[in-house]
C-alpha positions as MATLAB code, in Angstrom:
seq = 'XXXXXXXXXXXXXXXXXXXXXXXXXXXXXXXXXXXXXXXXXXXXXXXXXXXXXXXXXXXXX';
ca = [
       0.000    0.000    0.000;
       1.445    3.226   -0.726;
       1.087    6.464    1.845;
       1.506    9.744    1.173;
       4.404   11.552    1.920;
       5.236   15.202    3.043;
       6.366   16.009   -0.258;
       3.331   14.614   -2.317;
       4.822   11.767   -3.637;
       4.078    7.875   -2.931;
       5.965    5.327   -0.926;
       5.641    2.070    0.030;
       6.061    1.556    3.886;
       6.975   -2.076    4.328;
       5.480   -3.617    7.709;
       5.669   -6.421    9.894;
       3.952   -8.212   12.678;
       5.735   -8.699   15.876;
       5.474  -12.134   16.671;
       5.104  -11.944   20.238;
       2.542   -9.066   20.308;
       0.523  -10.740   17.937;
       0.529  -13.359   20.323;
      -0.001  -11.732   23.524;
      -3.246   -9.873   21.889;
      -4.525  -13.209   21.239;
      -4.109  -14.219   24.376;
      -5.864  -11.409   25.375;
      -9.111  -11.257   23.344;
      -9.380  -15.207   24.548;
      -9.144  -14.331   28.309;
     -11.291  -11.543   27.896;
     -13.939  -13.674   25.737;
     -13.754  -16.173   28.940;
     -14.208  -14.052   31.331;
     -17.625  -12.016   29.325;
     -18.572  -15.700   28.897;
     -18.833  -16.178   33.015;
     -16.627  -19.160   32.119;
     -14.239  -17.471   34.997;
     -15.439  -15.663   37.965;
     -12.480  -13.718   38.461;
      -8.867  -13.333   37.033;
      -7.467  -15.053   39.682;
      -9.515  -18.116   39.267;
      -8.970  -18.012   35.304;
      -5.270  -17.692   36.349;
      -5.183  -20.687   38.243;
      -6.993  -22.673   35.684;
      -5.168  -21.542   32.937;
      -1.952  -21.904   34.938;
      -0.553  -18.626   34.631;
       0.836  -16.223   36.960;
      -1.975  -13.748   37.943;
      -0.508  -10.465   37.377;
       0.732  -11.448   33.971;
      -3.028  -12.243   33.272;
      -3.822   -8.678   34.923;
      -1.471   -6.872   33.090;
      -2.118   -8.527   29.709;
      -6.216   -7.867   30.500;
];
């Protein structure tokens, strides 16, 4: 895809998914999507269950 530049003209901004952020943010949606469920009470439960530590499931939340 080109984008625009200052000076009018095209370029074409090569991208790329980081891995682990890609991952983490799936992680995330699927905890979240758990917990909306009522599959999970709390985070700490879900943390148990999914046996993870709790404030890594807090801070990725």
């Amino acid at each position: 895809m080109a984008t625009p530049l200052q000076d009018g003209s095209d370029a074409t901004v090569p991208t790329r998914a980081d891995p682990a952020r890609v991952k983490a943010l799936a992680r995330a949606f699927r905890y979240q999507k758990l917990l909306d469920e009522g599959r999970y009470a709390s985070i700490t439960e879900m943390a148990a269950a999914e046996r993870v530590e709790r404030g890594y499931l807090g801070t990725l939340l």
